[in-house]
PDB file of the backbone (N, CA, C, O) and the ligand in Angstrom, with CONECT records:
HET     ZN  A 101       1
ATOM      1  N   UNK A   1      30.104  -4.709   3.164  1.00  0.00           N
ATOM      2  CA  UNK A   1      30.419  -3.340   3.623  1.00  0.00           C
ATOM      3  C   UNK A   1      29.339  -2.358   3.180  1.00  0.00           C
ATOM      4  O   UNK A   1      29.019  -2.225   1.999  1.00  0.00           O
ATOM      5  N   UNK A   2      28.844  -1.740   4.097  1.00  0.00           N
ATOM      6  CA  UNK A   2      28.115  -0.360   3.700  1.00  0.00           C
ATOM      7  C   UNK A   2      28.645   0.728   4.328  1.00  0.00           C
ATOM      8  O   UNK A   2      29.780   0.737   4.805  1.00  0.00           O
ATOM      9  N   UNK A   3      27.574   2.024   4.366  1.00  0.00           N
ATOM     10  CA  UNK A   3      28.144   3.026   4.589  1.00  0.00           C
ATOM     11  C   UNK A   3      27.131   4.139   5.259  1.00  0.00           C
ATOM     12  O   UNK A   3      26.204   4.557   4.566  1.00  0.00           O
ATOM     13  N   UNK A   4      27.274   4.536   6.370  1.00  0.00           N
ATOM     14  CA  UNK A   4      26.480   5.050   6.924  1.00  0.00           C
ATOM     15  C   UNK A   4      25.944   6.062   6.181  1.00  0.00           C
ATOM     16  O   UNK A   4      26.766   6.895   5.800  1.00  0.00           O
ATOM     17  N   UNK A   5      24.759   6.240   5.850  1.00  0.00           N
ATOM     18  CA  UNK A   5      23.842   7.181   5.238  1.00  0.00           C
ATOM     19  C   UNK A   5      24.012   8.922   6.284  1.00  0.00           C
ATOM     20  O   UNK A   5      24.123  10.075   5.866  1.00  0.00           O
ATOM     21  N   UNK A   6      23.985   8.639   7.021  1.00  0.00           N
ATOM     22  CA  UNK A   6      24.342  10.110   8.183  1.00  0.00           C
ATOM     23  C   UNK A   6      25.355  10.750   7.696  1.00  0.00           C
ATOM     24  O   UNK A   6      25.574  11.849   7.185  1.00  0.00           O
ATOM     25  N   UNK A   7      26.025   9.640   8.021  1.00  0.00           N
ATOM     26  CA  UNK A   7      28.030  10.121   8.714  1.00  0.00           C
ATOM     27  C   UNK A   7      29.136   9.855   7.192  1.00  0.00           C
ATOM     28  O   UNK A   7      29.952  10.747   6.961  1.00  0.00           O
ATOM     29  N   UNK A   8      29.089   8.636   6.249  1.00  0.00           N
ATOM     30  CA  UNK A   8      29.466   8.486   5.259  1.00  0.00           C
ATOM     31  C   UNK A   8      30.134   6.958   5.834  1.00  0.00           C
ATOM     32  O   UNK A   8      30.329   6.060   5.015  1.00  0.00           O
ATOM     33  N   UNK A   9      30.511   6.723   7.535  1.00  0.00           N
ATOM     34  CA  UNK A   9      31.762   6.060   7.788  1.00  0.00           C
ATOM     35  C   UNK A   9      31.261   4.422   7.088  1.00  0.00           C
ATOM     36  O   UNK A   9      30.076   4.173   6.869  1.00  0.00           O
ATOM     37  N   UNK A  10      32.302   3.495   6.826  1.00  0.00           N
ATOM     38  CA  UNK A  10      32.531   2.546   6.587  1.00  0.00           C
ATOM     39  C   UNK A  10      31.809   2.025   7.636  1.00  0.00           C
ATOM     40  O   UNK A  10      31.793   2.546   8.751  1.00  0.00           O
ATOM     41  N   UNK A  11      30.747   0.248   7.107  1.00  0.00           N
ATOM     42  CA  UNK A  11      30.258  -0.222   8.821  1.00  0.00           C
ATOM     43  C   UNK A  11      30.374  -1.837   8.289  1.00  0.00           C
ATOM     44  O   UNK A  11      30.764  -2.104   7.152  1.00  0.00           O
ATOM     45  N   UNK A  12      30.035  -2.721   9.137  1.00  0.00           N
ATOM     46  CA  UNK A  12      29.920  -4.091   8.866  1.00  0.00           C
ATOM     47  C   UNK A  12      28.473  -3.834   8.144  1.00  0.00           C
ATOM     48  O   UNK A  12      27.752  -2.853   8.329  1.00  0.00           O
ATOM     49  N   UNK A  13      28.230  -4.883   7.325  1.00  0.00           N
ATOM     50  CA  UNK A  13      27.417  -5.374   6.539  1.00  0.00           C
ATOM     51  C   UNK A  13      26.080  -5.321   7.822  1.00  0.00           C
ATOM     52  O   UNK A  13      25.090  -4.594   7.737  1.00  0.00           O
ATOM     53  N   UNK A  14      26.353  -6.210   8.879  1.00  0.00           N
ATOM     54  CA  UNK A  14      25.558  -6.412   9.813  1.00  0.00           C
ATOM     55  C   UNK A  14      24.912  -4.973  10.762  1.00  0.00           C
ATOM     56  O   UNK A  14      23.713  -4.826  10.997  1.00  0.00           O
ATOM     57  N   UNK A  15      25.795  -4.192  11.125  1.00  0.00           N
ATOM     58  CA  UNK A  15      25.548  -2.982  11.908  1.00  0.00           C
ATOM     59  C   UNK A  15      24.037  -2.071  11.566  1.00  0.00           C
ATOM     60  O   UNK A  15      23.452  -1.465  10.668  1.00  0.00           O
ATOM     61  N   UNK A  16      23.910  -2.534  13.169  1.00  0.00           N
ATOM     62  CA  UNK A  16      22.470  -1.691  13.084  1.00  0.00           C
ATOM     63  C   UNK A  16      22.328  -0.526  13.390  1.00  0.00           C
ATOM     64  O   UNK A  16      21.275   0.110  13.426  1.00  0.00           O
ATOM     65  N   UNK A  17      23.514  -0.134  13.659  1.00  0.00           N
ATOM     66  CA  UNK A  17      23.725   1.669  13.839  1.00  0.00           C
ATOM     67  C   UNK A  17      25.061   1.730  13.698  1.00  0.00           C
ATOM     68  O   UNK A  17      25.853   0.796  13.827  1.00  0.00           O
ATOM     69  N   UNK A  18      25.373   3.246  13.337  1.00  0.00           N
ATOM     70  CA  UNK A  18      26.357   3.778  13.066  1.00  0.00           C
ATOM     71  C   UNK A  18      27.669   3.665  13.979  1.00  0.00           C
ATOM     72  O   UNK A  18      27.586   4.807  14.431  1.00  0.00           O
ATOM     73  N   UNK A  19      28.613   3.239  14.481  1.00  0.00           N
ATOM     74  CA  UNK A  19      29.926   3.590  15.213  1.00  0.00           C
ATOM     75  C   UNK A  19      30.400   4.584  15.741  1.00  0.00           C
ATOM     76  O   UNK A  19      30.768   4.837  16.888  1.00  0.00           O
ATOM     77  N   UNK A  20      30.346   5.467  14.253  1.00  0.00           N
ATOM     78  CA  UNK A  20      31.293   6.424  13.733  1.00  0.00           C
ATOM     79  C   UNK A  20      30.028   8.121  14.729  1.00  0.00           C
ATOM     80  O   UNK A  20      30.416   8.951  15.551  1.00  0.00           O
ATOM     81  N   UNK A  21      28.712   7.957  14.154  1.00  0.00           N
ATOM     82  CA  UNK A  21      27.720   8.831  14.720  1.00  0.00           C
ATOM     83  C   UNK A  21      26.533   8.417  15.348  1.00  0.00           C
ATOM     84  O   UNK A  21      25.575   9.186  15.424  1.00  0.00           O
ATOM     85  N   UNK A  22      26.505   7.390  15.761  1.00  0.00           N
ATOM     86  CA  UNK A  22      25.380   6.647  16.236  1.00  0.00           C
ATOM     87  C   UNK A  22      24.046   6.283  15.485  1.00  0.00           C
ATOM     88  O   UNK A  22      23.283   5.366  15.786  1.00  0.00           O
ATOM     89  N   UNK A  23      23.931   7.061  14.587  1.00  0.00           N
ATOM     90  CA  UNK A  23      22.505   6.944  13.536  1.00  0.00           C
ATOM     91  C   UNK A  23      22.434   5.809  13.902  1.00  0.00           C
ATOM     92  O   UNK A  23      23.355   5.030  14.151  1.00  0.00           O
ATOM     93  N   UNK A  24      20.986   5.609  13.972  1.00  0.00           N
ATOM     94  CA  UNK A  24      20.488   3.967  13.508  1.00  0.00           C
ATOM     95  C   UNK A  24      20.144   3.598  12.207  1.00  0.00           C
ATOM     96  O   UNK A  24      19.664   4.606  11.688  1.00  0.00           O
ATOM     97  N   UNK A  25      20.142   2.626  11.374  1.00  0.00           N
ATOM     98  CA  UNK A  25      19.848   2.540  10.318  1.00  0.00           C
ATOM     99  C   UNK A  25      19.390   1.199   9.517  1.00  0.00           C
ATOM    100  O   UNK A  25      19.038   1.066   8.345  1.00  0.00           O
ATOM    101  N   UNK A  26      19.550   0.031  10.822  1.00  0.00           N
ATOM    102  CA  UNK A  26      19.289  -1.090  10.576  1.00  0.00           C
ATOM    103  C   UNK A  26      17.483  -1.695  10.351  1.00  0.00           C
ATOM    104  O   UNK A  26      16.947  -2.633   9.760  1.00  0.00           O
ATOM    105  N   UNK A  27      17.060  -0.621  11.139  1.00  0.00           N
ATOM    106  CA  UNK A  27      15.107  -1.269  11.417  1.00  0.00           C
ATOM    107  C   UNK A  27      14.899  -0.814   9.924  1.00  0.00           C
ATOM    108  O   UNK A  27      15.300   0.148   9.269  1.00  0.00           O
ATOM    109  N   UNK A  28      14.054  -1.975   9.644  1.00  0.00           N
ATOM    110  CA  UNK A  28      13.422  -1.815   8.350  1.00  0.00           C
ATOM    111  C   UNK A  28      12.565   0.080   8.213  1.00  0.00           C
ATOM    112  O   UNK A  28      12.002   0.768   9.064  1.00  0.00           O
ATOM    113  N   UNK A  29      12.812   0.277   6.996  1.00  0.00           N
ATOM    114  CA  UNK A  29      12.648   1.521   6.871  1.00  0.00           C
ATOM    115  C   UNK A  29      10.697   1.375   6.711  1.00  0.00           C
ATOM    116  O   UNK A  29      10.147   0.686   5.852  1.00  0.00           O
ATOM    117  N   UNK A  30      10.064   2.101   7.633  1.00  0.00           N
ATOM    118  CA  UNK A  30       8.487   2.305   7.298  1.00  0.00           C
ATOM    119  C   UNK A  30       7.818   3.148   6.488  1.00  0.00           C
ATOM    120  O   UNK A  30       8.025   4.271   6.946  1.00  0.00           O
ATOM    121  N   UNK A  31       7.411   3.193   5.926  1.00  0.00           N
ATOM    122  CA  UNK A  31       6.609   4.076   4.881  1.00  0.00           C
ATOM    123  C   UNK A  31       5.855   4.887   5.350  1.00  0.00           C
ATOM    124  O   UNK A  31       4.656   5.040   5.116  1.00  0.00           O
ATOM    125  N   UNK A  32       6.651   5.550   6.162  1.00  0.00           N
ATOM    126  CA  UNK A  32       5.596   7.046   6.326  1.00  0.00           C
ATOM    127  C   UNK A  32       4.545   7.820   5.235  1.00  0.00           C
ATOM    128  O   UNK A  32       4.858   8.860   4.656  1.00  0.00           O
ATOM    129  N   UNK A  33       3.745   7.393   5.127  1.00  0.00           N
ATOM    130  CA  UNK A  33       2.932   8.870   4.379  1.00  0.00           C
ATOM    131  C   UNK A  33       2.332   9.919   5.302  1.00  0.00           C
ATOM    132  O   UNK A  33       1.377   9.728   6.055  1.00  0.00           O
ATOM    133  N   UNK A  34       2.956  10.958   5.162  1.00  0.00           N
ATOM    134  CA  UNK A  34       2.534  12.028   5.228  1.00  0.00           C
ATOM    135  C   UNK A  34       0.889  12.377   4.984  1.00  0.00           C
ATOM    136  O   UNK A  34       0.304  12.618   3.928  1.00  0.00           O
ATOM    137  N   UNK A  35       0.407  12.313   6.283  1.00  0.00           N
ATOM    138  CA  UNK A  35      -0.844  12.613   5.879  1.00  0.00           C
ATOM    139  C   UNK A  35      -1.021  13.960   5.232  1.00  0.00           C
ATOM    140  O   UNK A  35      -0.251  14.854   5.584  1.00  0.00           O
ATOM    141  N   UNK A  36      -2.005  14.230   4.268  1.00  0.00           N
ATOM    142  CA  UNK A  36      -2.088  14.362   3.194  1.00  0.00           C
ATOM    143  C   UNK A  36      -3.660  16.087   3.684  1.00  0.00           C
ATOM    144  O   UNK A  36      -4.882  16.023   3.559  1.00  0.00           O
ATOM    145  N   UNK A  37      -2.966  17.052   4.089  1.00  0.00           N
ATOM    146  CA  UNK A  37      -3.703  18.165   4.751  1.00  0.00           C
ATOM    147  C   UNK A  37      -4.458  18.369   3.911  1.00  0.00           C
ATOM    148  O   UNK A  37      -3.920  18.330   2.805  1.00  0.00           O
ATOM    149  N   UNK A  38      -5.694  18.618   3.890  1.00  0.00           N
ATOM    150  CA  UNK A  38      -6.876  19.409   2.964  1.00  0.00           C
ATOM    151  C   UNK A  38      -7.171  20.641   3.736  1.00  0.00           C
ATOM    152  O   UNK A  38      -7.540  20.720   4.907  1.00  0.00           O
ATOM    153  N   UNK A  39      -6.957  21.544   2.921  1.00  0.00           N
ATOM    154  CA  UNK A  39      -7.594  22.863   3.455  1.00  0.00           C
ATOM    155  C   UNK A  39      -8.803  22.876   3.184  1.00  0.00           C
ATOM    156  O   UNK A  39      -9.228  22.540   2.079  1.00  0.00           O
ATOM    157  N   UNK A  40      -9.662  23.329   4.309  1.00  0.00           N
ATOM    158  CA  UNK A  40     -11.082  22.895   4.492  1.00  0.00           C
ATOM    159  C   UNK A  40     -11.690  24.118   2.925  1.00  0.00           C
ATOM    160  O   UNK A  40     -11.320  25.226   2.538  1.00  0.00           O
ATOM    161  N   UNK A  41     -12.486  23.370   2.571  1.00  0.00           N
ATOM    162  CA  UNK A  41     -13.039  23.928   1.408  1.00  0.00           C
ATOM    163  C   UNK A  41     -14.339  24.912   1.883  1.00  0.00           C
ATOM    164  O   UNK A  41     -15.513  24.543   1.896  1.00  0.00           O
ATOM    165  N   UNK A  42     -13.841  26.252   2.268  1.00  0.00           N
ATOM    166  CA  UNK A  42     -15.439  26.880   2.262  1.00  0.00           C
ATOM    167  C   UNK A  42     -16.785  27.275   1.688  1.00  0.00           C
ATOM    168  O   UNK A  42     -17.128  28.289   1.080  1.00  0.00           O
ATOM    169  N   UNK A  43     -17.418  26.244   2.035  1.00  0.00           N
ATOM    170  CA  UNK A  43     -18.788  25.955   1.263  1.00  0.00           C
ATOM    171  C   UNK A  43     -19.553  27.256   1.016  1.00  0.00           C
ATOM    172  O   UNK A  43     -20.109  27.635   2.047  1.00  0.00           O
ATOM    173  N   UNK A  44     -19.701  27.853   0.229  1.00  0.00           N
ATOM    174  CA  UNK A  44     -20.491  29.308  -0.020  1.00  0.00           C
ATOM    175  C   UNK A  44     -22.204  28.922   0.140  1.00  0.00           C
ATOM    176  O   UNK A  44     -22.783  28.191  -0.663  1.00  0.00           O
ATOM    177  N   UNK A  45     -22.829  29.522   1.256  1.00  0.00           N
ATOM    178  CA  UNK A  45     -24.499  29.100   1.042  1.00  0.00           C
ATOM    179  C   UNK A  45     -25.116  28.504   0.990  1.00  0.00           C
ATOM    180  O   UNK A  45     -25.436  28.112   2.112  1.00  0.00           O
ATOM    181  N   UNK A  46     -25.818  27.897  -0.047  1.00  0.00           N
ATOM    182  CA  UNK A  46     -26.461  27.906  -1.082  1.00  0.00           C
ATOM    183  C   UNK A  46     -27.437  28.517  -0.723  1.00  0.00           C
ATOM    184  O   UNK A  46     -27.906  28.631   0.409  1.00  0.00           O
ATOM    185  N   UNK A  47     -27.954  29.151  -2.195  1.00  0.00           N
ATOM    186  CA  UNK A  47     -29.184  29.388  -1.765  1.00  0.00           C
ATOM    187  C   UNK A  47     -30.313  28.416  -1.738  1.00  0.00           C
ATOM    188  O   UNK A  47     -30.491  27.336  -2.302  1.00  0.00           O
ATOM    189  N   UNK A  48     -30.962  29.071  -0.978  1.00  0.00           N
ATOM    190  CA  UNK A  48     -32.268  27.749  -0.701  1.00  0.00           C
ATOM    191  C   UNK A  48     -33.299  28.321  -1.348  1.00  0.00           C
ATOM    192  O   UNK A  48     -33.467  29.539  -1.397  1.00  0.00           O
ATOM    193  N   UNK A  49     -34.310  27.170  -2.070  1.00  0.00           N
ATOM    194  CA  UNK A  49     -35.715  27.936  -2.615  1.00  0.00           C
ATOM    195  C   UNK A  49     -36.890  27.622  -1.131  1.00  0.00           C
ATOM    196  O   UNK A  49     -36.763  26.914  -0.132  1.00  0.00           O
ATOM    197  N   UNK A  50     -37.915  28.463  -1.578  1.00  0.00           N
ATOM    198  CA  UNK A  50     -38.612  28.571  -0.440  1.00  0.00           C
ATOM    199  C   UNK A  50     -39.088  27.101   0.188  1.00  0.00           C
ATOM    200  O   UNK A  50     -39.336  27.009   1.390  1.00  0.00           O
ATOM    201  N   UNK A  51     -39.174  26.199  -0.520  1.00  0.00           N
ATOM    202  CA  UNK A  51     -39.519  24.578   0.042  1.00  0.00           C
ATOM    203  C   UNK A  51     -38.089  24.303   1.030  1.00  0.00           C
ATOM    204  O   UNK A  51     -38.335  23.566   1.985  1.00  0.00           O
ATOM    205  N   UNK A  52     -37.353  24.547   0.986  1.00  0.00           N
ATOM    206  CA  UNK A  52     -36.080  24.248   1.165  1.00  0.00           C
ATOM    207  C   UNK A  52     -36.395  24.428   2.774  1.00  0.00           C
ATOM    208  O   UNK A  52     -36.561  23.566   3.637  1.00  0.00           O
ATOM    209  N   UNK A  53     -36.417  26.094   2.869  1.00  0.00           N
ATOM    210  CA  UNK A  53     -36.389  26.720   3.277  1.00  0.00           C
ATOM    211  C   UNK A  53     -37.412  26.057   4.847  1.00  0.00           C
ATOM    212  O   UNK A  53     -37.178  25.977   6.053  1.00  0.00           O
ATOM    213  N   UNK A  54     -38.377  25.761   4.094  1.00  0.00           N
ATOM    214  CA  UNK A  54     -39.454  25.589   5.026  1.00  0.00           C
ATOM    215  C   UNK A  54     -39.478  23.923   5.741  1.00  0.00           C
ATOM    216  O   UNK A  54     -40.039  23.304   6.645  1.00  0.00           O
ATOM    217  N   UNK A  55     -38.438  23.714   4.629  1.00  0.00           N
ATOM    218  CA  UNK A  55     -38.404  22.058   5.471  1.00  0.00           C
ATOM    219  C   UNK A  55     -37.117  21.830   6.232  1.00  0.00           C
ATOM    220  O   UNK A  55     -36.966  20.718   6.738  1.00  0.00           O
ATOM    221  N   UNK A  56     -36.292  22.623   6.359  1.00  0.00           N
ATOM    222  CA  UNK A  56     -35.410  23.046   6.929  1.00  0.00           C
ATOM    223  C   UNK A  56     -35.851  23.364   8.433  1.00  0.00           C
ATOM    224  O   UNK A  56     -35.469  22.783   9.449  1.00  0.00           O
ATOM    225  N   UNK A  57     -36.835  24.529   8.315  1.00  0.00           N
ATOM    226  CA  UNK A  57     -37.326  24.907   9.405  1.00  0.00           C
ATOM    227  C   UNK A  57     -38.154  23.854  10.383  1.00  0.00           C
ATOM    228  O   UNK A  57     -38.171  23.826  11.613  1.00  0.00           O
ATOM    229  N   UNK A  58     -38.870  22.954   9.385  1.00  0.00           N
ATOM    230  CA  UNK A  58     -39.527  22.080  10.071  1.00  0.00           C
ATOM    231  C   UNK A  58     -38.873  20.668  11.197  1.00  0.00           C
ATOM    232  O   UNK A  58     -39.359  20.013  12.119  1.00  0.00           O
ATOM    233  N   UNK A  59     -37.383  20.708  10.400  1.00  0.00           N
ATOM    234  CA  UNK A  59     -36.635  20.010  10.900  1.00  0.00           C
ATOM    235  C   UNK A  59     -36.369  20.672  11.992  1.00  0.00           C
ATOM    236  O   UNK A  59     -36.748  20.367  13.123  1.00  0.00           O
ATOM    237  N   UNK A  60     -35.721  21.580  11.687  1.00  0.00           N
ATOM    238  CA  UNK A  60     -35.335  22.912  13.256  1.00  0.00           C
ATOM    239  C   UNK A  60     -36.226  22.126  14.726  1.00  0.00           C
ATOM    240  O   UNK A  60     -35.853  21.748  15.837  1.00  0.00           O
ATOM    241  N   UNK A  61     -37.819  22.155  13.847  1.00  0.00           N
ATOM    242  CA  UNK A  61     -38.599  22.833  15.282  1.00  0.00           C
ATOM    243  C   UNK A  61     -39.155  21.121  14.987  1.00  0.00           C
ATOM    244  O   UNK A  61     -40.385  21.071  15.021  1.00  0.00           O
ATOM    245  N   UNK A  62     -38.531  19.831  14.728  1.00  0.00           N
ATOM    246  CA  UNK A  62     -39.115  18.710  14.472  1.00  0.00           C
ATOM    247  C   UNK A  62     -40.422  18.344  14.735  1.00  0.00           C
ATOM    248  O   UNK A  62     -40.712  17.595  15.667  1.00  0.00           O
ATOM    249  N   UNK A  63     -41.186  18.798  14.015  1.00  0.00           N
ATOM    250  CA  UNK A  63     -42.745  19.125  13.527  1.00  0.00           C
ATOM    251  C   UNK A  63     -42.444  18.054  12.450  1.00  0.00           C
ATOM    252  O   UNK A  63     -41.608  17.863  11.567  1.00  0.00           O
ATOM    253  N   UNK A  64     -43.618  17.408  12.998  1.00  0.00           N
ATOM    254  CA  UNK A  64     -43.744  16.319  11.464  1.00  0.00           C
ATOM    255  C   UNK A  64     -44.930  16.435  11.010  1.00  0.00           C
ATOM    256  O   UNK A  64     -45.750  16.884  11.811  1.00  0.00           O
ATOM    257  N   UNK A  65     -45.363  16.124   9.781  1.00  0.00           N
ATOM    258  CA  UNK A  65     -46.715  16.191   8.727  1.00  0.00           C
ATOM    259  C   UNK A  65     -47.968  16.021   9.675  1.00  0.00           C
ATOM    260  O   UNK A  65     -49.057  16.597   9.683  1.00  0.00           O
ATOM    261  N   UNK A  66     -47.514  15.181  10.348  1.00  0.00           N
ATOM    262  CA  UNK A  66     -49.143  14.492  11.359  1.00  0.00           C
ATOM    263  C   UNK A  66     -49.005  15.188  12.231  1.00  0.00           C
ATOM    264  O   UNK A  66     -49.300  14.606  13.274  1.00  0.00           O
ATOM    265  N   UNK A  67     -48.587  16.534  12.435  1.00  0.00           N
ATOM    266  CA  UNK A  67     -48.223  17.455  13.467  1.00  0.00           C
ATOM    267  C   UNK A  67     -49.681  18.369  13.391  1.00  0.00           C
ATOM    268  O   UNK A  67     -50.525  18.725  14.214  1.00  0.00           O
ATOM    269  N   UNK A  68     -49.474  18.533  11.936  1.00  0.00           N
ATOM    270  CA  UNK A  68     -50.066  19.568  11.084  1.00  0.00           C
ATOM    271  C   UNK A  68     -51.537  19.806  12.167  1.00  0.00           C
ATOM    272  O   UNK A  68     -51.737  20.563  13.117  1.00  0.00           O
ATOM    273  N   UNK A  69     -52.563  18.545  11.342  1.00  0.00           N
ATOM    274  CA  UNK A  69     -53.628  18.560  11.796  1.00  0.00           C
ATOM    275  C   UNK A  69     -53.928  18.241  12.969  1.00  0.00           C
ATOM    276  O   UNK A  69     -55.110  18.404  13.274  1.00  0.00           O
ATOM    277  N   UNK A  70     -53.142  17.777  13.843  1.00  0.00           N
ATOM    278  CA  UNK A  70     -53.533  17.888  15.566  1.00  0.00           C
ATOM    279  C   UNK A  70     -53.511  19.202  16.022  1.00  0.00           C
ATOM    280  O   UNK A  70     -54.317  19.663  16.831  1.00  0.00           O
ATOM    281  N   UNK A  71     -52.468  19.888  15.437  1.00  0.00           N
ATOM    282  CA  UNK A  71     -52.350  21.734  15.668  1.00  0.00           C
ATOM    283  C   UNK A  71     -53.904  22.496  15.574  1.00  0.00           C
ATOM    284  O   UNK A  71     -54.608  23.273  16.219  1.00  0.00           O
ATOM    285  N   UNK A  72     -53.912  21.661  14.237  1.00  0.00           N
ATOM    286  CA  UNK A  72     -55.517  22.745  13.309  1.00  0.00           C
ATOM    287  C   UNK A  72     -56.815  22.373  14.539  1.00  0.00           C
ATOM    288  O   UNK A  72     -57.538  23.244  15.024  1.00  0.00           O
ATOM    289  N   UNK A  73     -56.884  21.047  14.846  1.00  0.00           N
ATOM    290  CA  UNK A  73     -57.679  21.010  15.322  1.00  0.00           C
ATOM    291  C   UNK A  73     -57.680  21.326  16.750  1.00  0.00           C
ATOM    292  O   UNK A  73     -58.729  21.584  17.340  1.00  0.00           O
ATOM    293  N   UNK A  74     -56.356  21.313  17.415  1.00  0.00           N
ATOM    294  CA  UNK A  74     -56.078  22.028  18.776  1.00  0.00           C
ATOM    295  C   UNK A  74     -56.739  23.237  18.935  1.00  0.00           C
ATOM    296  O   UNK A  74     -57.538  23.525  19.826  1.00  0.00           O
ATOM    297  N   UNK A  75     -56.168  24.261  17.571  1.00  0.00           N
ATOM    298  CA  UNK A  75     -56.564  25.374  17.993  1.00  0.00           C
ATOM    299  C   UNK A  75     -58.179  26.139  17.248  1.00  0.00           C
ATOM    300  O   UNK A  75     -58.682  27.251  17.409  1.00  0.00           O
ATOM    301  N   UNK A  76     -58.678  24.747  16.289  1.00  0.00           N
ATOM    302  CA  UNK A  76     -60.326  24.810  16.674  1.00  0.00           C
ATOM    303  C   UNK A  76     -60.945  24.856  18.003  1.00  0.00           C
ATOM    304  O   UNK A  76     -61.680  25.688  18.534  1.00  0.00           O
ATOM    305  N   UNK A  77     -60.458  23.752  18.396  1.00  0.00           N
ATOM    306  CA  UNK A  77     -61.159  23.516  20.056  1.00  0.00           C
ATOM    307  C   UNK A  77     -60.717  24.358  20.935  1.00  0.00           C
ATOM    308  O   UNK A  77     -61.585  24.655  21.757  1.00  0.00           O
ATOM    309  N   UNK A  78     -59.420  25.010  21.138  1.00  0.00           N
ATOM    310  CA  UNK A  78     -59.236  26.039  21.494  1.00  0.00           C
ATOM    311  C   UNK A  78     -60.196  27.711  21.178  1.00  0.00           C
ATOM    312  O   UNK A  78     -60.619  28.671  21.823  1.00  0.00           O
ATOM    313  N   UNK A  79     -60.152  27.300  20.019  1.00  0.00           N
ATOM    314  CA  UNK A  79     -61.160  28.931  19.673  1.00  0.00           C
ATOM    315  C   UNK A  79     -62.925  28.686  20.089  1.00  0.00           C
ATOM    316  O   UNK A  79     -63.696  29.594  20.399  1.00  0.00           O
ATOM    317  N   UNK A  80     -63.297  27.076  19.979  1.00  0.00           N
ATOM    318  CA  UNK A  80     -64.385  26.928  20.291  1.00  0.00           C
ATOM    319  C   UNK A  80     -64.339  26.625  22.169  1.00  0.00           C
ATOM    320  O   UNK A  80     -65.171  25.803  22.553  1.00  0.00           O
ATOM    321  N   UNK A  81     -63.484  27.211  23.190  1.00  0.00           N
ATOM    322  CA  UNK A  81     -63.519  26.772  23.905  1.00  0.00           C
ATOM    323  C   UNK A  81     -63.548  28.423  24.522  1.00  0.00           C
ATOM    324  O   UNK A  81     -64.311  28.889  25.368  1.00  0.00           O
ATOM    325  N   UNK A  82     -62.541  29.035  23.843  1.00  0.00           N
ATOM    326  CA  UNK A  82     -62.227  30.268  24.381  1.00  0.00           C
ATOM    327  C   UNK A  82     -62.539  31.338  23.236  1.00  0.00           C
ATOM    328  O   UNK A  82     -61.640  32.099  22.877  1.00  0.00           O
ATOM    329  N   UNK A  83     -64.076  31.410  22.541  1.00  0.00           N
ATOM    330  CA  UNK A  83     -64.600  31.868  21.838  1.00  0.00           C
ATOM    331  C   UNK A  83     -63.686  33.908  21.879  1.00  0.00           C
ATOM    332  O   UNK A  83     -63.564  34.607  22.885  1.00  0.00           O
ATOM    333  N   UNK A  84     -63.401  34.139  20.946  1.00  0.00           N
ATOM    334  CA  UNK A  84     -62.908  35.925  20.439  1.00  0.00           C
ATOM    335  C   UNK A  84     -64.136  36.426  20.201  1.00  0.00           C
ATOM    336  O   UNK A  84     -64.959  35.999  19.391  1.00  0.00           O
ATOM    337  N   UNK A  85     -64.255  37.554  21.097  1.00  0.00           N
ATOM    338  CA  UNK A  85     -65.509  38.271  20.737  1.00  0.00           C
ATOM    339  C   UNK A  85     -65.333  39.944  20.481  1.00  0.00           C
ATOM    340  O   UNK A  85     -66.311  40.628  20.178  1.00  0.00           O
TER     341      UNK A  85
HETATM  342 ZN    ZN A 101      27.308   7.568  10.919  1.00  0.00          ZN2+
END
């Protein structure tokens, strides 16, 4: 003999739901966890030092190191092409 957890009523040993209020109560009970909410943590800043800063930027505009000197010398040949007078 048990006893309906809902309703209180008397049930067979066997009964997979209630009679008396219909509850079900026979399926193995699952372990809900409650997922578990994080309030998003707002990250303040940081500050950046000027390297930071600049490799940050480089990422931005994905310029890489071997960028550098094809630039320098672009805009040699450029100035030796289109001489400032
Ligand atoms: Zn019941």
């Amino acid at each position: 003999m048990k006893y309906c957890p809902n309703c209180g009523a008397q049930l067979p040993d066997n009964a997979m739901f209630c009679s008396a209020c219909g509850a079900r109560f026979g399926a193995p009970q699952q372990n809900y966890q409650q997922p578990q909410y994080q309030q998003p943590q707002y990250q303040q800043p940081q500050k950046m030092t000027y390297w930071e800063k600049v490799k940050a930027a480089q990422k931005k505009q994905k310029i890489k190191w071997w960028m550098w000197p094809i630039i320098a010398v672009g805009t040699y040949l450029l100035l030796q092409l289109f001489p400032i007078s």
